[in-house]
C-alpha positions, -999 to +999 in steps of 0.1 A: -934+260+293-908+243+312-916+239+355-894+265+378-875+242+401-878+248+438-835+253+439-838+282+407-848+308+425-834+312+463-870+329+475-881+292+466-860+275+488-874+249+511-867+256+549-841+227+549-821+239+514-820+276+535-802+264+567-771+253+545-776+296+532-745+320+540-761+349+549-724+367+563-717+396+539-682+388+525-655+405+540-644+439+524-608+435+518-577+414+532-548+429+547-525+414+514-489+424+514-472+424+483-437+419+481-413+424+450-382+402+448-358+415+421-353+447+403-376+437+374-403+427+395-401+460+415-411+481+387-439+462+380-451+466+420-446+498+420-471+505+388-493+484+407-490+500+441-502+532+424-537+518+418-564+520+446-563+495+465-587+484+498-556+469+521-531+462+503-494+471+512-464+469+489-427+464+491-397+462+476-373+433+491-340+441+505-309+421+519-311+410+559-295+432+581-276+423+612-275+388+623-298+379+593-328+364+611-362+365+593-374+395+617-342+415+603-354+415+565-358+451+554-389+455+531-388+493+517-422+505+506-425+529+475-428+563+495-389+549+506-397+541+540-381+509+555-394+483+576-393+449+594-406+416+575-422+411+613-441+446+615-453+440+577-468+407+584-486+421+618-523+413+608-515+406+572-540+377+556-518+365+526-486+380+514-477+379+477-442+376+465-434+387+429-407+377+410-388+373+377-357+356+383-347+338+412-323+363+425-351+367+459-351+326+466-330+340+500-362+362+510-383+340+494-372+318+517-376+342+549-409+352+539-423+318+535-411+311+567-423+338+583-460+334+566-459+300+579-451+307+616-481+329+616-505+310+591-505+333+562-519+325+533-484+329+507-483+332+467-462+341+440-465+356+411-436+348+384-436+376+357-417+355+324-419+377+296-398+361+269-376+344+297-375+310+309-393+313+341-378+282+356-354+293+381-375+318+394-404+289+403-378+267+416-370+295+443-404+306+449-421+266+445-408+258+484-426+289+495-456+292+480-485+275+483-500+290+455-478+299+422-489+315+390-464+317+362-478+346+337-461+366+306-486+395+310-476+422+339-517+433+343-522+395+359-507+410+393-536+438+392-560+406+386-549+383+408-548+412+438-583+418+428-596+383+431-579+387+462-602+415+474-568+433+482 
């Protein structure tokens, strides 16, 4: 019979190990906003958008409008409805850009920035199914502090749910 260490089992923790304890419940869900890039990458968000998700918002990139400023970046959600990069990123906790080419290193660009300016937490996601996915983590690399390059479309769902999205 082997002894039970006093660190096995946390009811046998000594007062001193218990002070270093984290007894905050761990937050529910983070405000992520997920953000397609190119056609391709669209169709993949919008399968992923219909899955339940806690609070997690997703879009579909467009070109600026106007003067071109990062505020001015249209981002159309999958109902259709348009709105401001600024007003998307209001109380958002990490934003996600997807990609497959690097036809979105512009809003890459502007999102990054953006994230930045405000401290959100950025990452992409580069979907390269039998493509080389260089180009596409060359334009995302800058903006991102987190990439993952993956061939298989169901990472997005896993990665958004290690996210607690």
């Amino acid at each position: 019979m082997k002894p039970i260490l006093l660190n096995s089992c946390a009811r046998a923790a000594t007062t001193a190990e218990a002070r270093f304890r984290i007894d905050a419940p761990i937050a529910p869900a983070r405000a992520t906003r997920v953000v397609a890039l190119d056609h391709a990458a669209e169709v993949v968000v919008q399968r992923v958008a219909q899955e339940p998700w806690a609070d997690a918002r997703f879009f579909t990139c467009k070109s600026p409008a106007g003067n071109g400023h990062v505020a001015d970046l249209v981002l159309v959600a999958p109902d259709g409805s348009r709105s401001r990069l600024s007003e998307v990123l209001t109380g958002a906790d990490v934003a996600v850009m997807v990609a497959t080419v690097n036809d979105g290193a512009a809003a890459a660009s502007a999102i990054g920035d953006a994230c930045t300016l405000r401290g959100i937490m950025t990452a992409g996601l580069v979907l390269a199914s039998g493509h080389d996915a260089g180009a596409a983590v060359s334009a995302l690399r800058p903006h991102a502090r987190v990439i993952m390059v993956t061939y298989d479309e169901h990472d997005v769902s896993e990665v958004l749910t290690a996210l607690r999205a």
